[in-house]
N, C-alpha and C positions, 0 to 999 in steps of 0.2 A: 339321816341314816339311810342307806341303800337298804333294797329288799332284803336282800343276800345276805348282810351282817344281821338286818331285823329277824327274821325266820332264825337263823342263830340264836340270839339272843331270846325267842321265844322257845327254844328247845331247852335252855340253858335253866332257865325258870319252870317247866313243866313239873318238876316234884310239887311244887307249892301252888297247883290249881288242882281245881275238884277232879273227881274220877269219872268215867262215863264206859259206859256200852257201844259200842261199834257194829256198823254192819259188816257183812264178809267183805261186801264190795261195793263199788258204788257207779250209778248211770248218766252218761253225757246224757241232757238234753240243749233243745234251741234256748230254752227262757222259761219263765215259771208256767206260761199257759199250756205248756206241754205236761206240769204234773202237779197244777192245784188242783185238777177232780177231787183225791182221799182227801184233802184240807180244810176244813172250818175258819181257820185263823193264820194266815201268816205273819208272821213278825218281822219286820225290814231293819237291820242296822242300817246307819246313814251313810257314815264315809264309805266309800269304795262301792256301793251299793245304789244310793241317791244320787250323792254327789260329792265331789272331788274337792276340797277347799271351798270356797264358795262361788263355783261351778256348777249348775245341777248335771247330771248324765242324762246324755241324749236316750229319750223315750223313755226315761223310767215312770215320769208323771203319766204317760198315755199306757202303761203298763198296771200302774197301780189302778187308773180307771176302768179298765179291762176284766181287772179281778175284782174289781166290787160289783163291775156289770154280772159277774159268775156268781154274786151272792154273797164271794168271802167277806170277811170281815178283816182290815188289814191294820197295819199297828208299829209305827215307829218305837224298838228298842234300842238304845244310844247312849255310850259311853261319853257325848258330850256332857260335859259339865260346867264348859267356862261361862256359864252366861244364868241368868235365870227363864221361868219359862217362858214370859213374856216376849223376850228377847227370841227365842228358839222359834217362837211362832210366825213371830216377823220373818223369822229369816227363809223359815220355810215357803211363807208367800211369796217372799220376793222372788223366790228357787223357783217357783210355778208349781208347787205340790198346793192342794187343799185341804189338809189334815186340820181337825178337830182336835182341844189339848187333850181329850179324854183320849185320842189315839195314839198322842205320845209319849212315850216314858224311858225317861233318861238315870244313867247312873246318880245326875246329884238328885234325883226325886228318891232315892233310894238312903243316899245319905241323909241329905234333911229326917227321913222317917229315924233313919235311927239316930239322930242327934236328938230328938223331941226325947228320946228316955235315956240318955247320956247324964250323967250331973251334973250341972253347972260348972262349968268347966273358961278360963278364959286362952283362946283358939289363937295360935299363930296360923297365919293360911299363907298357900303356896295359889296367888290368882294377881291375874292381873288388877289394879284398884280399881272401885267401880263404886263410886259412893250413892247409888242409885240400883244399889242392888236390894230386890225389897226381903226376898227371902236368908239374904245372908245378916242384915243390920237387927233384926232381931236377937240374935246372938251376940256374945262379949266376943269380939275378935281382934288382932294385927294382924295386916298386910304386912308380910316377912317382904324383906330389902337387904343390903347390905349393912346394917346394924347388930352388931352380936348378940345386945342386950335384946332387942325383942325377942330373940330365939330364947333365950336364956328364962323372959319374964312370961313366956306361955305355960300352960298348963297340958296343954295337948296340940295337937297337929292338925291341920287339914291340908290334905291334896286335892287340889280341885283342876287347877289350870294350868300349863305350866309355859307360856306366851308369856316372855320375861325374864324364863327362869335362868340362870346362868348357873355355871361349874362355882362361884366364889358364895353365891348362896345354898348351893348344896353343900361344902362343906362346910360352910358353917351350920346346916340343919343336924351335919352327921356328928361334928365336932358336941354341940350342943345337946345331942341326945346321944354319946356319949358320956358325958359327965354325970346324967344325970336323965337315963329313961322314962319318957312319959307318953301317953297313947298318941299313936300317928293314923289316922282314920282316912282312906285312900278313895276321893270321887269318882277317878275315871283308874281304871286298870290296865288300860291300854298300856303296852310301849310306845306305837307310834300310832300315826295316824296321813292318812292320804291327801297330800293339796297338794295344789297346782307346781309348784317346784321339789316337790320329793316327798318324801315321809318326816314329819316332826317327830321327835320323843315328845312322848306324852307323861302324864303325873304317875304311870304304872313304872316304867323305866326308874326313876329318880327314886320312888318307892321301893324296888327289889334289890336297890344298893343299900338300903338302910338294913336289909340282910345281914350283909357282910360287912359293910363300912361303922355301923354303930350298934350293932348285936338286938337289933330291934325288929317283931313280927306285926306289920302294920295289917292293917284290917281294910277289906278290899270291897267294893258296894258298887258293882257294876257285872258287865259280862267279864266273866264265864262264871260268876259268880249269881247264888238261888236269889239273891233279896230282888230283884231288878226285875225277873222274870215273876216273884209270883205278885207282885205289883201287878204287873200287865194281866195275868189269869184274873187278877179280882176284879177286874174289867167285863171279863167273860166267862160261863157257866160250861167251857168247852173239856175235853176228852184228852190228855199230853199229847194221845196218840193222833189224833186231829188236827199238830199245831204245826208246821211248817217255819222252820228259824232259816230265815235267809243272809248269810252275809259273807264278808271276803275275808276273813281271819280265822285261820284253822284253831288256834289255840284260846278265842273268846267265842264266837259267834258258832261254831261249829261244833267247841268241845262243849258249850254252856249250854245248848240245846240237847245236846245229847243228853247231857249230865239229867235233867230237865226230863228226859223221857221223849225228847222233841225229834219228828224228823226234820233234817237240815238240806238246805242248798248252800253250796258252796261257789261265790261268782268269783271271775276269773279274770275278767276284763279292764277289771280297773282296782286299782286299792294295795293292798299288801301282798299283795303273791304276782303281781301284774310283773311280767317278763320272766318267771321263775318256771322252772319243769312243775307243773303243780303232780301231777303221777309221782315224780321224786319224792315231795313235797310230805305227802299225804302219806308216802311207804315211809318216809324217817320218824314224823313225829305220832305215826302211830294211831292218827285224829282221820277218821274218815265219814265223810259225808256221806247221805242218801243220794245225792244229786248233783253233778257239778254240770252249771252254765255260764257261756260268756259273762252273761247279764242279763238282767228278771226281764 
């Protein structure tokens, strides 16, 4: 998906994300060291922010250094979900960040907490197969495929990844629930996401057609959405108004801080808005930041 259709398709969805407060206006700086002074806590999404598929972005590791030399205390918030955290940790070393697990928190650390008071329930899931996944094998689940009958024999839904996913098993997800509604509980909320060849749809996308395609209101555990964030506050004993949400998606990262009480940056240099008028941008959907930079 181009930028251009994605920012579309994120105004199109705007009724069915939380509300927030805006400022009147908002200020260019170089990069975050121009305005973490007010900040206790920033919070970093990854894609478009860290890094780009699995790419990291030039200087953000020596930038995140910088701010902890300042005192902050900083904090990967992340709508990745395909992987468990184990996996997320590695990848981050390999990226050349340092991040501690207590500093990161991702949309499926958000699902996991609300499946633990879920009923027993047995889960079709939308992920690529991973029989080595330790936090998902605890659970009764199927890997959805091109099989009717698994859709058919779930009891509920999980969106989590969608690397794999095709048009012939979405409608058979739509067709199957359908006939016969049952809960759909969404990992990552994203539409798309930032790699090295374009923007992917992500599990948020294939979710907001179950809208309109099969009369169903799935339930969303990541940005722009509270569960994710106040995950990360129980980390720390900080002020909303002290918390600094940095990242490249007007509609998750920008409007969920808000929502949040949080002030935001908004980067520009790489990720979903990257070649777009962001001024435009920012006057249609309505979503305005405290801060827009290239990059932190």
């Amino acid at each position: 998906m181009d930028p251009v259709r994605a920012f579309e398709a994120y105004l199109e969805v705007r009724p069915r994300l939380p509300d927030a407060v805006f400022p009147a206006g908002w200020q260019a700086a170089r990069n975050l060291g121009d305005v973490a002074d007010g900040f206790d806590l920033i919070l970093l999404d990854a894609y478009g922010v860290l890094n780009v598929g699995e790419s990291p972005i030039q200087g953000a590791a020596g930038r995140i250094s910088a701010l902890r030399a300042l005192g902050k205390a900083v904090m990967v918030v992340s709508n990745s979900a395909g992987y468990p955290k184990r996996r997320m940790m590695q990848r981050y070393a390999r990226l050349g960040f340092d991040f501690t697990p207590e500093e990161v928190v991702t949309s499926r650390e958000a699902l996991l907490e609300q499946l633990a008071y879920q009923p027993w329930r047995s889960w079709g899931v939308m992920l690529t197969p991973d029989p080595y996944d330790e936090e998902l094998n605890s659970f009764d689940f199927t890997w959805l495929g091109d099989a009717r009958e698994a859709y058919d024999r779930a009891e509920g839904f999980l969106l989590i990844g969608s690397d794999g996913w095709t048009e012939t098993r979405q409608v058979l997800l739509e067709a199957s629930l359908r006939d016969r509604p049952r809960p759909v509980l969404v990992g990552n909320p994203d539409l798309v996401a930032p790699r090295e060849d374009g923007l992917s749809q992500e599990p948020g996308h294939f979710a907001h057609r179950l809208f309109d395609k099969a009369d169903v209101r799935p339930r969303f555990f990541g940005k722009p959405f509270r569960g994710i964030y106040e995950l990360a506050l129980g980390r720390h004993q900080v002020d909303p108004a002290r918390v600094l949400m940095v990242g490249d998606t007007l509609h998750t990262d920008i409007l969920g801080g808000r929502h949040m009480g949080f002030a935001t940056a908004l980067v520009t240099g790489h990720g979903a808005l990257a070649g777009l008028n962001v001024e435009e941008a920012i006057t249609r959907s309505g979503i305005v930041p405290d801060y827009v930079v290239p990059h932190i």
